[in-house]
C-alpha positions in Angstrom: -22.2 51.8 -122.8 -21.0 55.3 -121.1 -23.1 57.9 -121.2 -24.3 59.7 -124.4 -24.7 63.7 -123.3 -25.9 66.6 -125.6 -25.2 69.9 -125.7 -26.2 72.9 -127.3 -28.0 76.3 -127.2 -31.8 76.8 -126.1 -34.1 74.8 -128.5 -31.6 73.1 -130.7 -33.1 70.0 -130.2 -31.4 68.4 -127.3 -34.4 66.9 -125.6 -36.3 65.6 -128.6 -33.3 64.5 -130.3 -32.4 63.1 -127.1 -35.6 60.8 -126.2 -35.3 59.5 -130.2 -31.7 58.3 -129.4 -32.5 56.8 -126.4 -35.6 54.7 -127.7 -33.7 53.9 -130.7 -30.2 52.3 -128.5 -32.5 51.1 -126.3 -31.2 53.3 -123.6 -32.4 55.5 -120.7 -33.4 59.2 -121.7 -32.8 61.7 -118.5 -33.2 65.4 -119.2 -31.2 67.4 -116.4 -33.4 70.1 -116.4 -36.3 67.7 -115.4 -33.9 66.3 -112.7 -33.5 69.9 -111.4 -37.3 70.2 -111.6 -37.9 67.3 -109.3 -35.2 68.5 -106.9 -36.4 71.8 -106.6 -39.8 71.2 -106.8 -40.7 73.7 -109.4 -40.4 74.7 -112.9 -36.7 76.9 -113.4 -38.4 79.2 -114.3 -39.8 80.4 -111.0 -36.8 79.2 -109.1 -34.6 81.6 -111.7 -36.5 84.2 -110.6 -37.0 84.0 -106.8 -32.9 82.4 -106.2 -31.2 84.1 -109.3 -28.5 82.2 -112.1 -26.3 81.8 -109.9 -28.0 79.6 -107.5 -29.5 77.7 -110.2 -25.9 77.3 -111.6 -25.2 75.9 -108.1 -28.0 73.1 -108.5 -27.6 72.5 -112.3 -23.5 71.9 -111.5 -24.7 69.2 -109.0 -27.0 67.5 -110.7 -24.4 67.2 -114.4 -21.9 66.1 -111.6 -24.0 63.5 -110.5 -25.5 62.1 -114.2 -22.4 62.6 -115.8 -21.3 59.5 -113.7 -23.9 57.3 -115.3 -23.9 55.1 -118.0 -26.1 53.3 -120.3 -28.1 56.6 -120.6 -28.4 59.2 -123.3 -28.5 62.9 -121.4 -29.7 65.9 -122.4 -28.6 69.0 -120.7 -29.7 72.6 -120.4 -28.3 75.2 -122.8 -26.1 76.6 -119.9 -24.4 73.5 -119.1 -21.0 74.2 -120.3 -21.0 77.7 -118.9 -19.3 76.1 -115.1 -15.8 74.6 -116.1 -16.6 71.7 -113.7 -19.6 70.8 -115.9 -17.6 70.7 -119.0 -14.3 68.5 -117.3 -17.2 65.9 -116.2 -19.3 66.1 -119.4 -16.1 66.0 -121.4 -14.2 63.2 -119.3 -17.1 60.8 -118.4 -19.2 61.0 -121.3 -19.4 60.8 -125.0 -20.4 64.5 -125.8 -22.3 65.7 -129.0 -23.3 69.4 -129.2 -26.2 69.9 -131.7 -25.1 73.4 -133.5 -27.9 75.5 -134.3 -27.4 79.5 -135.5 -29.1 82.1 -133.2 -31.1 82.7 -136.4 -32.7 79.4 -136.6 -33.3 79.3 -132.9 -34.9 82.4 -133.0 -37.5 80.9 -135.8 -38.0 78.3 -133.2 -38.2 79.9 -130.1 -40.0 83.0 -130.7 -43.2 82.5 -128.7 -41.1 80.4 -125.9 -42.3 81.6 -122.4 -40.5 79.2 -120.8 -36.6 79.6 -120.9 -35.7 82.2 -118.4 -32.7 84.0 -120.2 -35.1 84.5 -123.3 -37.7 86.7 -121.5 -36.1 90.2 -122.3 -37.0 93.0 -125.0 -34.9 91.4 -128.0 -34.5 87.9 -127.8 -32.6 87.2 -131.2 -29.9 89.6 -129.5 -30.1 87.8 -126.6 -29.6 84.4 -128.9 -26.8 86.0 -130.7 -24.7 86.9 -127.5 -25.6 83.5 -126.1 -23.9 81.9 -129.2 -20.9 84.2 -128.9 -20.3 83.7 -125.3 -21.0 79.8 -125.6 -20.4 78.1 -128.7 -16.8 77.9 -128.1 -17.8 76.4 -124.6 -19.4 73.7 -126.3 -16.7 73.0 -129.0 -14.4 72.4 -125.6 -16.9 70.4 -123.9 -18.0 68.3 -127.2 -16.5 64.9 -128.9 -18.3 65.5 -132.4 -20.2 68.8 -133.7 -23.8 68.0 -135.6 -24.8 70.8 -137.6 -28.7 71.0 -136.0 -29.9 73.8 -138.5 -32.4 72.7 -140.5 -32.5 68.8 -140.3 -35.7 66.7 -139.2 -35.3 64.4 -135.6 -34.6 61.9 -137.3 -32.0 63.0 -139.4 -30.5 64.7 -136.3 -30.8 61.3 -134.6 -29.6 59.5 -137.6 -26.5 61.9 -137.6 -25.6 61.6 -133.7 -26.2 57.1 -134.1 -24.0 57.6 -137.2 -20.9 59.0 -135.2 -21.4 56.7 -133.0 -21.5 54.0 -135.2 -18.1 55.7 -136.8 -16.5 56.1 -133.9 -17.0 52.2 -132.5 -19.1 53.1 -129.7 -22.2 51.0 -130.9 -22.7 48.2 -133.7 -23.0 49.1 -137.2 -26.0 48.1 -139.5 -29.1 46.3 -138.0 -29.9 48.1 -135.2 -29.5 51.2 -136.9 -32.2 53.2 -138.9 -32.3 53.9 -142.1 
């Protein structure tokens, strides 16, 4: 099966709903931030702030070239993904792309007490959210095959969503293997 990538702002859900897919195709989860991670040998974070976006975009760009020409793997990228058009031609071309669409309102609710995610660590993050959206969602609308509306559902409705467009779409079986 070719790769299965998700897309999507900060805290939408890529990673969990990612892992759920994954165990329930019986495929390999990778998170790309967690390849960066390994490569650079320290949490983003820290390599954001010593080296700068652009330098991270540099490594992240790499590392989506490299997955992206997987397969039999579901792949979860970082929220900034789509922002290098290279990363959305190989995401887009190689892979079967679903971008989990959550509101900067509901991300906020979600992500309020995040220390984590470097481009949220400023004065007003739900501004920071809603700029995000502006500048990206139509970014991943190019880059993505099918749009799930990530507000409010649970995993595994999320999950259910993403293996029913798949199922839809002829990419895996329909029925048995599926949930419920």
């Amino acid at each position: 099966m070719p790769l299965i990538a998700l897309v999507g702002m900060p805290g939408c859900g890529k990673s969990t709903v990612g892992r759920q897919l994954a165990r329930q195709l019986g495929l390999n989860f990778i998170d790309s931030d967690g390849v960066i991670e390994q490569q650079l040998g320290m949490p983003i974070r820290d390599w954001f702030a010593q080296q700068g976006e652009e330098a991270f975009r540099d490594v992240e760009q790499a590392v989506i070239d490299d997955l992206s020409q997987g397969e039999n793997a579901v792949l979860a990228t970082g929220g900034g993904a789509v922002l290098r058009p290279s990363n959305r031609n190989a995401l887009h071309s190689r892979c079967h792309v679903f971008y989990l669409r959550t509101s900067p309102d509901d991300l906020y609710r979600r992500l309020r007490h995040d220390t984590q995610r470097p481009l949220l660590q400023v004065q007003d993050p739900l501004k920071k959210l809603r700029e995000l959206y502006r500048d990206r969602d139509p970014l991943y609308r190019r880059t993505a095959h099918f749009v799930i509306e990530a507000a409010r559902p649970s995993v595994q409705a999320l999950t259910s969503m993403v293996l029913m467009q798949l199922e839809l779409a002829g990419l895996v079986p329909t029925g048995g293997d599926a949930p419920a």
